[in-house]
KEVO-626170 format. One record per residue (C-alpha): residue in three letters; x, y, z. Coordinates in Angstrom, 1 decimal. Each point is the difference from the previous one (the first is absolute). Layout:
BEGIN
<nupa residuo="Ala" u="X" v="Y" w="Z"/>
...
This chain:
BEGIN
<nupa residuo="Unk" u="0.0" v="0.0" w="0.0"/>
<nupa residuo="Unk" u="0.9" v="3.4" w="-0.6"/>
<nupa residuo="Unk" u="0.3" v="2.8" w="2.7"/>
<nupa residuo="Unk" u="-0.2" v="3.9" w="-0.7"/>
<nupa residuo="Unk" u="1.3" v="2.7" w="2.0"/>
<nupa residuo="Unk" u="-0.6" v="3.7" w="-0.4"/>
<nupa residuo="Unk" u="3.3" v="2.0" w="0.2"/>
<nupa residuo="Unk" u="1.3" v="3.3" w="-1.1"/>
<nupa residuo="Unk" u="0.5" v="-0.8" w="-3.1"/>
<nupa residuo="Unk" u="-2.7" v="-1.9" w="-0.8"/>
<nupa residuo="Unk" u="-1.4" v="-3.2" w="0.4"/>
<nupa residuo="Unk" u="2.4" v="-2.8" w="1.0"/>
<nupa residuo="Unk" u="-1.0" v="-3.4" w="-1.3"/>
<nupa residuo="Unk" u="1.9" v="-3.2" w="1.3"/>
<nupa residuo="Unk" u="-0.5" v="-3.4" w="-1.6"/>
<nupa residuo="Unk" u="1.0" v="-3.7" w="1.8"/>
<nupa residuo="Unk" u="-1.0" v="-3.0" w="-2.5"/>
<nupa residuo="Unk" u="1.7" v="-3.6" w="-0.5"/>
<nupa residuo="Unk" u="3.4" v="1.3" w="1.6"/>
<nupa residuo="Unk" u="0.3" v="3.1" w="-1.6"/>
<nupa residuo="Unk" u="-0.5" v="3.9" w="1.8"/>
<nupa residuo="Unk" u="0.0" v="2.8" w="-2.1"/>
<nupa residuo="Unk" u="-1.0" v="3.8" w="1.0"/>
<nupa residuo="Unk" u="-1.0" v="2.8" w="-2.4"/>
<nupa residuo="Unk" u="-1.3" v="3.9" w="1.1"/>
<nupa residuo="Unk" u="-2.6" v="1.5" w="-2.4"/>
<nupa residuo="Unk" u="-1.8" v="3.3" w="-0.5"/>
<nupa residuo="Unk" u="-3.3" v="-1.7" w="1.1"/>
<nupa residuo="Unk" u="-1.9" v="-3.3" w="1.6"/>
<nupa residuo="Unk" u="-1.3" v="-0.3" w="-3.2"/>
<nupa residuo="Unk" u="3.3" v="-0.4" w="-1.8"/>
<nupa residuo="Unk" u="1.2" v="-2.5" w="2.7"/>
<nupa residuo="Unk" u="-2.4" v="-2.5" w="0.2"/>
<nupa residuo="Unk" u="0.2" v="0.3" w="-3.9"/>
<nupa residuo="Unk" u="3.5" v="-0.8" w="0.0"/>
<nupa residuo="Unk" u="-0.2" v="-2.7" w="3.3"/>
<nupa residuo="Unk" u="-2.8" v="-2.1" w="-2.0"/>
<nupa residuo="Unk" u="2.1" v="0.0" w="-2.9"/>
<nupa residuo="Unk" u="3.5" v="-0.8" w="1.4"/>
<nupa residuo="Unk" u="-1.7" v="-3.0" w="2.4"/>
<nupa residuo="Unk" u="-1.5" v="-1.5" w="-3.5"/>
<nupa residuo="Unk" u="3.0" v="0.0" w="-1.4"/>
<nupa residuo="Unk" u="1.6" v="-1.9" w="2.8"/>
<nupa residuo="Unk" u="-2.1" v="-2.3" w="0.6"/>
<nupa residuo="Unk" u="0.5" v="-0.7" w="-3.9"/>
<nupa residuo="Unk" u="3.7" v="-0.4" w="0.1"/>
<nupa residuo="Unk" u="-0.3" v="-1.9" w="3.1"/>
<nupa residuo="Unk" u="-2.3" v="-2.5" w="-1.9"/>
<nupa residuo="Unk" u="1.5" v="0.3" w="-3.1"/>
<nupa residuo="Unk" u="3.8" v="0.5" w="0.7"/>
<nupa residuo="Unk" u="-0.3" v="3.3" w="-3.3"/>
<nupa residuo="Unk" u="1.5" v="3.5" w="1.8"/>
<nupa residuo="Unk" u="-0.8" v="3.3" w="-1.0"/>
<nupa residuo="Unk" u="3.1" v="1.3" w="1.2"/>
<nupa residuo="Unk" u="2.8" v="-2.6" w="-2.1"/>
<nupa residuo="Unk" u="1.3" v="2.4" w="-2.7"/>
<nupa residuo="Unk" u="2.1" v="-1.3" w="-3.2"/>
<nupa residuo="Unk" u="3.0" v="0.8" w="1.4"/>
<nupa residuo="Unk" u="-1.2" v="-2.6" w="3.3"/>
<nupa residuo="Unk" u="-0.6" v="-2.4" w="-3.2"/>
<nupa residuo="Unk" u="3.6" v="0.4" w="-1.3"/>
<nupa residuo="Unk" u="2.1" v="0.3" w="3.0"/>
<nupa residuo="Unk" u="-2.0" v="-3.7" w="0.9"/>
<nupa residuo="Unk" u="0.3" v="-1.6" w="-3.3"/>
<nupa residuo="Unk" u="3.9" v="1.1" w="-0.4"/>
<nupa residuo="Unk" u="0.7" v="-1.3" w="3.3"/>
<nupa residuo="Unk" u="-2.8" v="-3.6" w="0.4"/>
<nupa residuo="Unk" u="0.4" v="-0.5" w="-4.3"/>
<nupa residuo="Unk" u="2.5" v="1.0" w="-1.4"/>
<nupa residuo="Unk" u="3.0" v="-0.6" w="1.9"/>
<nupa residuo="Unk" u="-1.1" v="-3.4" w="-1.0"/>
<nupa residuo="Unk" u="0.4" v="0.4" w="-3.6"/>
<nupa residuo="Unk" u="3.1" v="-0.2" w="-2.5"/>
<nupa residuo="Unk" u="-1.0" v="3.5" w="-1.2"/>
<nupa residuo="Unk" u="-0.5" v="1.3" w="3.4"/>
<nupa residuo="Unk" u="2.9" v="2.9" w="-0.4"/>
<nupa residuo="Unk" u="-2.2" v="1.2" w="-2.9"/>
<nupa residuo="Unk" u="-3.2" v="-0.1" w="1.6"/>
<nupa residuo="Unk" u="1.2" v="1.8" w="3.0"/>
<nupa residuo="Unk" u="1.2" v="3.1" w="-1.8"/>
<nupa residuo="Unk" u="-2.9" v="0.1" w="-2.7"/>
<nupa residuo="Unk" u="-2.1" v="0.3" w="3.0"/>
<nupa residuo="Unk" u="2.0" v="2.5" w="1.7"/>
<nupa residuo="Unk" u="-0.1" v="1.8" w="-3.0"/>
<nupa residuo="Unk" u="-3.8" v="-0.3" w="-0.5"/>
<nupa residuo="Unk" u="-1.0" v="0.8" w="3.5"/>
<nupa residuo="Unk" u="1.8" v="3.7" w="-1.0"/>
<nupa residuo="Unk" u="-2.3" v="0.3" w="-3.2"/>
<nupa residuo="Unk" u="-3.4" v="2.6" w="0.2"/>
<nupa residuo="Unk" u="-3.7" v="-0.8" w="-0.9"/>
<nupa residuo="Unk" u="-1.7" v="3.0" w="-0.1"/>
<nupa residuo="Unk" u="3.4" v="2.1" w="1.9"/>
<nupa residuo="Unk" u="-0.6" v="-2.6" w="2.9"/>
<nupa residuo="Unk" u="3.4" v="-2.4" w="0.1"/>
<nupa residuo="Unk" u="-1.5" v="-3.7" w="-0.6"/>
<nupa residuo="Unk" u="1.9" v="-1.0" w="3.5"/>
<nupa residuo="Unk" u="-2.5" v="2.1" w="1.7"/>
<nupa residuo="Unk" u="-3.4" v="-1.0" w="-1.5"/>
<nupa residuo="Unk" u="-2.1" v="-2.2" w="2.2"/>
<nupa residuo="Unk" u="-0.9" v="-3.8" w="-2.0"/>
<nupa residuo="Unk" u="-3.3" v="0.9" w="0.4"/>
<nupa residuo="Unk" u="0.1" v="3.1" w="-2.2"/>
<nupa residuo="Unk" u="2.0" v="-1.3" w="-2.9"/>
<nupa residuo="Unk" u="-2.0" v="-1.0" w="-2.8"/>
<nupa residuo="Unk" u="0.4" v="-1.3" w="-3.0"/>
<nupa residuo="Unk" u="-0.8" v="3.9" w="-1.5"/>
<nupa residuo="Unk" u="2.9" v="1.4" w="1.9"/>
<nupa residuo="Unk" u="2.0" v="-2.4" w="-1.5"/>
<nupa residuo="Unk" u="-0.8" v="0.6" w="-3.2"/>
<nupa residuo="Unk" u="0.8" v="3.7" w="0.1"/>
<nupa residuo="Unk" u="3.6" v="-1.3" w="1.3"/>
<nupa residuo="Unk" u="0.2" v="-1.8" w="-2.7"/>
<nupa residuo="Unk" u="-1.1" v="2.1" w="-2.8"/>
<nupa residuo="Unk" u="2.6" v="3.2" w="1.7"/>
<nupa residuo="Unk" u="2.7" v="-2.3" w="-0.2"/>
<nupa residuo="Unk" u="-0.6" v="-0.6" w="-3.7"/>
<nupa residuo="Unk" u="-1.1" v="3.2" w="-1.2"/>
<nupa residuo="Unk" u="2.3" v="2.7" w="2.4"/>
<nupa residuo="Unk" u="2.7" v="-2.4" w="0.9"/>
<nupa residuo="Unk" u="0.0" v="-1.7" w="-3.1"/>
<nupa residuo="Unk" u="0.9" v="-3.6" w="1.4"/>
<nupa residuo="Unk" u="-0.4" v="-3.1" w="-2.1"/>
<nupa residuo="Unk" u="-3.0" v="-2.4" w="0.5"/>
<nupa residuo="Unk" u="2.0" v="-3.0" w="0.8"/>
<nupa residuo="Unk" u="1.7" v="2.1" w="3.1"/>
<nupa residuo="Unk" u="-3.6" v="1.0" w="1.3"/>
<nupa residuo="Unk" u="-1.1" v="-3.8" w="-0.4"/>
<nupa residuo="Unk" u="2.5" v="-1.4" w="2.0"/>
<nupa residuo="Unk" u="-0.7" v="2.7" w="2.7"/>
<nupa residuo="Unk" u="-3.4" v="-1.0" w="-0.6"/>
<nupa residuo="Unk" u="0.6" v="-3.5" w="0.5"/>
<nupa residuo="Unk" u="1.9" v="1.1" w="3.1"/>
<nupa residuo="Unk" u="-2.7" v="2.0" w="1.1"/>
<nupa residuo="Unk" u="-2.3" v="-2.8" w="-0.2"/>
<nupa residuo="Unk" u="2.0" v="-2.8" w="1.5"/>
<nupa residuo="Unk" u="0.0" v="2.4" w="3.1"/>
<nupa residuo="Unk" u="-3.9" v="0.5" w="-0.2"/>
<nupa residuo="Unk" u="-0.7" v="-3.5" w="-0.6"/>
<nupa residuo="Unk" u="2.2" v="-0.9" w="3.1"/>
<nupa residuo="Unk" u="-1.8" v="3.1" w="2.1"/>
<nupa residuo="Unk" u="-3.5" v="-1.7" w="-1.3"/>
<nupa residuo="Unk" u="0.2" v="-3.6" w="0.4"/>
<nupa residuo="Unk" u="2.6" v="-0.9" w="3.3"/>
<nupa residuo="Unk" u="0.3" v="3.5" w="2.0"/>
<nupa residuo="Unk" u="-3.8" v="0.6" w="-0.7"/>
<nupa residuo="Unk" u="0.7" v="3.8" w="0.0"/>
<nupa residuo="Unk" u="-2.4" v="0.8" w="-3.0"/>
<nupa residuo="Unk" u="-3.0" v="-1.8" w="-1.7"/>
<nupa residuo="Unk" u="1.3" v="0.6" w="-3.6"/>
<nupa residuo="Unk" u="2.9" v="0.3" w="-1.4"/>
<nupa residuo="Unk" u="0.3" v="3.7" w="-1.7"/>
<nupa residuo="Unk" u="2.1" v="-1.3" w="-3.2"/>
<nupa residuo="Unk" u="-2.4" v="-2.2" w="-0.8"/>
<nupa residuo="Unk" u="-1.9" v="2.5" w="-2.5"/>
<nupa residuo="Unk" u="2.7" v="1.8" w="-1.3"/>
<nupa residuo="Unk" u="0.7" v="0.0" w="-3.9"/>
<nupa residuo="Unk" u="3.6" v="-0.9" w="-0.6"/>
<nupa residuo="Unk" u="2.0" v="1.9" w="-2.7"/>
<nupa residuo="Unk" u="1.3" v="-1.7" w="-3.0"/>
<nupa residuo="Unk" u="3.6" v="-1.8" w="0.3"/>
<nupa residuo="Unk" u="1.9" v="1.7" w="-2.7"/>
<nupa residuo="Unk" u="1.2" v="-2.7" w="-3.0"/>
<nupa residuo="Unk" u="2.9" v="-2.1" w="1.1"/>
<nupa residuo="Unk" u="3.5" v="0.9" w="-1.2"/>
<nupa residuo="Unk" u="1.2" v="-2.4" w="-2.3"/>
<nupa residuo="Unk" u="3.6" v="2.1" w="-1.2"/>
<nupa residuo="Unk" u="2.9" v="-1.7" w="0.5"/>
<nupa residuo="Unk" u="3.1" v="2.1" w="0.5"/>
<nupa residuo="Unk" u="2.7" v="0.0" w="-3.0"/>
<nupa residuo="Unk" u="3.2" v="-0.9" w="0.2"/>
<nupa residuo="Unk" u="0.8" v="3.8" w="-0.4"/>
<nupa residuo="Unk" u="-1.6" v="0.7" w="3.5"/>
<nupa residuo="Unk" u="1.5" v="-3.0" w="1.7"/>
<nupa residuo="Unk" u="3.3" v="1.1" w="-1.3"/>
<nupa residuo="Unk" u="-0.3" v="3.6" w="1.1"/>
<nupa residuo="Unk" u="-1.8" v="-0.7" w="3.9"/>
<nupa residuo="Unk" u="3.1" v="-2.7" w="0.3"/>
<nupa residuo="Unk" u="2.5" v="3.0" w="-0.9"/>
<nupa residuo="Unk" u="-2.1" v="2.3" w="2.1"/>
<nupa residuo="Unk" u="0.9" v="-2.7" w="2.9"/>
<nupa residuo="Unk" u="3.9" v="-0.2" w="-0.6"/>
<nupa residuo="Unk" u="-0.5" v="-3.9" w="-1.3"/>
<nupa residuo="Unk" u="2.3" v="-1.4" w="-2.2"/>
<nupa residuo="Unk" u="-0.4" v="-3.3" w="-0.1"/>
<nupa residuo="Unk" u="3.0" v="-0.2" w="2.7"/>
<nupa residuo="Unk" u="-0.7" v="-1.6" w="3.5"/>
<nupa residuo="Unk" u="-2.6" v="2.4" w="1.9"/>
<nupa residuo="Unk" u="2.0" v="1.9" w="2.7"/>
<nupa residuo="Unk" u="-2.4" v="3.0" w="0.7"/>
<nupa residuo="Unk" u="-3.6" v="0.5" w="0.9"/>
<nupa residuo="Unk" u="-1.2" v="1.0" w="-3.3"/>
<nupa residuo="Unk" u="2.3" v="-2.2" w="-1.7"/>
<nupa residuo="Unk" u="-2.2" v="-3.0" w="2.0"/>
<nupa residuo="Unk" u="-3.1" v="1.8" w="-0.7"/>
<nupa residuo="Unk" u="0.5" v="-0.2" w="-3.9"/>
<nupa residuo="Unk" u="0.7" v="-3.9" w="0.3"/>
<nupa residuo="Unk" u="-2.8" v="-0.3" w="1.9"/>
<nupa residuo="Unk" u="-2.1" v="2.1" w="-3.1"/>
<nupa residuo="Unk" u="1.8" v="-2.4" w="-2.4"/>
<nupa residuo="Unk" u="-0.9" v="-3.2" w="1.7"/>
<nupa residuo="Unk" u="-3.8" v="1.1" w="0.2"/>
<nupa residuo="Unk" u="0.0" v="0.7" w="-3.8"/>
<nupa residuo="Unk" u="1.4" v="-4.0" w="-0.8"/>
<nupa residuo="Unk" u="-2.0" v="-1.5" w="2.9"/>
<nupa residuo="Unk" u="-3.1" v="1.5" w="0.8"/>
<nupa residuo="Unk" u="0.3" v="0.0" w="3.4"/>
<nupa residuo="Unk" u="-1.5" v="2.8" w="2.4"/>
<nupa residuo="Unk" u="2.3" v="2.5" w="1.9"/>
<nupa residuo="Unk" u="-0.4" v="-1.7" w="3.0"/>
<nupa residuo="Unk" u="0.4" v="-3.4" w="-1.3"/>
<nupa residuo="Unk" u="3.5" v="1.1" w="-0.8"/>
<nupa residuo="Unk" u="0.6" v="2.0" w="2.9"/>
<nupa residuo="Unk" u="-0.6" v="-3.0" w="2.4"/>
<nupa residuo="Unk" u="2.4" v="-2.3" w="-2.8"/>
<nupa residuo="Unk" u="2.5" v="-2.1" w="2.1"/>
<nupa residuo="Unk" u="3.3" v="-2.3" w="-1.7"/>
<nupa residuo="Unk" u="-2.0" v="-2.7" w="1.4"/>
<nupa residuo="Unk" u="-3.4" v="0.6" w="-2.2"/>
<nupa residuo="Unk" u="1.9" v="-0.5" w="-2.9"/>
<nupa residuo="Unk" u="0.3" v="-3.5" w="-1.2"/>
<nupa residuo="Unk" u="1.3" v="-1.0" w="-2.9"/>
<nupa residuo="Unk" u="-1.8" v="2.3" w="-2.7"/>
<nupa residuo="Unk" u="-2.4" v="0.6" w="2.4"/>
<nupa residuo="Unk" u="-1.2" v="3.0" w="2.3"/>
<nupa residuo="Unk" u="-2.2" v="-2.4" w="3.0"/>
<nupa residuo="Unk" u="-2.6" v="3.1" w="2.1"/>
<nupa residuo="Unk" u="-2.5" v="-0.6" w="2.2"/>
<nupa residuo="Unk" u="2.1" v="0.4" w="3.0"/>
<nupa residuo="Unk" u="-0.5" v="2.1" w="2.9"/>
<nupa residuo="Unk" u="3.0" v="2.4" w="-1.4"/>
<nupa residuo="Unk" u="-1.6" v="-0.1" w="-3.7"/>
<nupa residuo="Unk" u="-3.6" v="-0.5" w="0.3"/>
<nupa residuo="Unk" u="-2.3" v="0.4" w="-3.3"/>
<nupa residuo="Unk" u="-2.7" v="1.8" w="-0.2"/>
<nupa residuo="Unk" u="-2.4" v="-2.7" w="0.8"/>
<nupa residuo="Unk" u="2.0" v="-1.9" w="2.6"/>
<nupa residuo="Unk" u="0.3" v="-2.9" w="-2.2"/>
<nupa residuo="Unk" u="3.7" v="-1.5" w="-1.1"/>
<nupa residuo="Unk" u="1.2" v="0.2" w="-3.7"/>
<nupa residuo="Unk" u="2.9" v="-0.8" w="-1.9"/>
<nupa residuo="Unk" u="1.3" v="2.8" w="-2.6"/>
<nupa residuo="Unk" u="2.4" v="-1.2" w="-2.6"/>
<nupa residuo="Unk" u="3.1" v="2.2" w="-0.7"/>
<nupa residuo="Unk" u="1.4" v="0.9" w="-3.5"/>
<nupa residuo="Unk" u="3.4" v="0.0" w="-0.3"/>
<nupa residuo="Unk" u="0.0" v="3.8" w="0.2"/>
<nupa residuo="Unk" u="-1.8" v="0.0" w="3.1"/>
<nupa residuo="Unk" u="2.9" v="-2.6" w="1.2"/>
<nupa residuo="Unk" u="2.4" v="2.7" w="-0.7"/>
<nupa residuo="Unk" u="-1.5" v="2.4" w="1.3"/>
<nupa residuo="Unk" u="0.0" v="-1.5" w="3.6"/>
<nupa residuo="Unk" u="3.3" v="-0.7" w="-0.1"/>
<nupa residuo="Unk" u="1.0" v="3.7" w="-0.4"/>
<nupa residuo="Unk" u="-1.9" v="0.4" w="3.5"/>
<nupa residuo="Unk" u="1.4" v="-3.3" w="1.3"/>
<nupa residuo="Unk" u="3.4" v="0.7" w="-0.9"/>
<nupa residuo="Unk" u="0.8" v="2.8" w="1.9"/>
<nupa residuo="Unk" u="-1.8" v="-1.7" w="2.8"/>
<nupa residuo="Unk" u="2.5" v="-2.9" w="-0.4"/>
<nupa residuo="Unk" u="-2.7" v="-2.7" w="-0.1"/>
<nupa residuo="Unk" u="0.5" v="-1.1" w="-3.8"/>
C-alpha cells in the first residue's frame, strides 16, 4: 500500500511492494496516487513477470559482453562493437542510455537509415551490427526475460553490397611486397614477416588468424594441420590445407631466421 504525506513542497508519496520502497514528492494528492497506482502495477508486473522498466541497452550490453560473449571465439570483437554502439544517438539520446522498453523497432530504423544516408556506411557493416543487435535482444527476450519482444525483429535490413571478386595482379603484389622491404631474403623485420605472411595467404587461402596462430609443428609434409587451440578455424572444426611449393618457400623465409628449418 501506498502512504502520502503533505510537506512543504508538496505531497510526499511512499511506495513498499514485493521488496521494493520507493518515494516521490509531487505538486498534488492527485499526482501522487496517480503516480503510486502506476509504479505498484508495474511492480507487481516485473515481479510476476521478471521484464524491468528500468534495464536500459546499455544494462543489455554490459550483461551480454560479460555472461555471452566472453564465451565466444569472436568475443574481442563483440565487446568493442558494443562499446562502440552503446556511444551511438537515436534521436540525440546515446543508445547506452535508452531504456529496453522504449526501443522499438522505429528507432532503429532511423539509426539505420542516418547511418546510410549521413554517415554513408555500407549495408553489409549495418547488418552485422544488426545481427549483433539482435543476438543481444534475442538473449534479453528469451533467457534474462527483460523485454517481451525483441526490437530488431521488424527492422528492414539494407542490401549487402555485390561480393568482390578482383584478384590483385602481380603488379600490386609486387609493389605492397616492395612497400614491405621483402626481397625474397629470409624475413628479419616486422614488415618484412608481414609481407610473407600476405604472400602465404594469396597461395593458401588461409585467414589471417589461421596464419597467425601457424606453429613448425602444423606443418606436415605439404600440409598446414588447424583446428588447434593456437590455430582455430572459423567453425572450430579441423582441416588440412595443402601447400604449393611457393607457399613451402615462403615459410621457410620465416622459419629460417627463426632457426627451426
Amino acid at each position: 500500500m501506498a502512504s502520502f504525506k503533505k510537506s512543504g513542497k508538496g505531497w510526499q508519496v511512499q511506495i513498499a511492494i514485493k521488496g521494493v520502497r520507493e518515494s516521490r514528492t509531487f505538486s498534488t494528492k492527485a499526482e501522487a496516487i496517480s503516480w503510486a497506482g502506476l509504479r505498484e502495477t508495474e511492480i507487481r508486473h516485473e515481479a510476476s513477470t521478471g521484464i524491468s522498466k528500468d534495464k536500459t541497452v546499455g544494462d543489455a550490453f554490459r550483461h551480454y559482453a560479460k555472461e555471452i560473449s566472453l564465451h565466444k571465439k569472436g568475443h574481442m570483437w563483440e565487446s568493442t562493437r558494443l562499446a562502440w554502439l552503446a556511444e551511438q544517438t537515436i534521436h540525440n539520446v546515446k543508445m547506452k542510455d535508452i531504456k529496453l522498453s522504449a526501443i522499438t523497432p522505429a528507432s532503429l530504423g532511423a539509426w539505420r537509415d542516418k547511418r546510410l544516408e549521413e554517415d554513408k556506411v555500407a549495408g553489409s557493416t549495418i547488418n552485422r551490427d544488426l545481427n549483433l543487435l539482435s543476438h543481444v535482444f534475442s538473449t534479453a527476450k528469451k533467457e534474462w526475460k527483460w523485454i517481451t519482444e525483441s526490437p530488431t525483429s521488424g527492422v528492414r535490413r539494407p542490401k549487402n553490397p555485390a561480393s568482390r571478386d578482383r584478384l590483385l595482379s602481380q603488379d600490386e603484389i609486387d609493389r605492397i611486397s616492395y612497400a614491405l622491404g621483402f626481397d625474397e631474403s629470409p624475413a628479419i623485420t616486422k614488415t618484412q614477416r608481414i609481407a610473407v605472411a600476405f604472400l602465404f595467404a594469396i597461395e593458401s587461402a588461409m585467414r589471417a588468424g589461421e596464419i597467425c596462430g601457424l606453429m613448425p609443428g602444423d606443418v606436415v609434409g605439404r600440409k598446414a594441420r588447424l583446428g588447434d587451440k593456437h590455430n582455430e578455424t572459423k567453425n572450430g572444426g579441423k582441416r588440412d590445407v595443402p601447400l604449393s611449393n611457393r607457399a613451402i618457400e615462403l615459410l621457410d623465409r620465416v622459419l629460417a631466421r627463426a632457426g627451426r628449418r
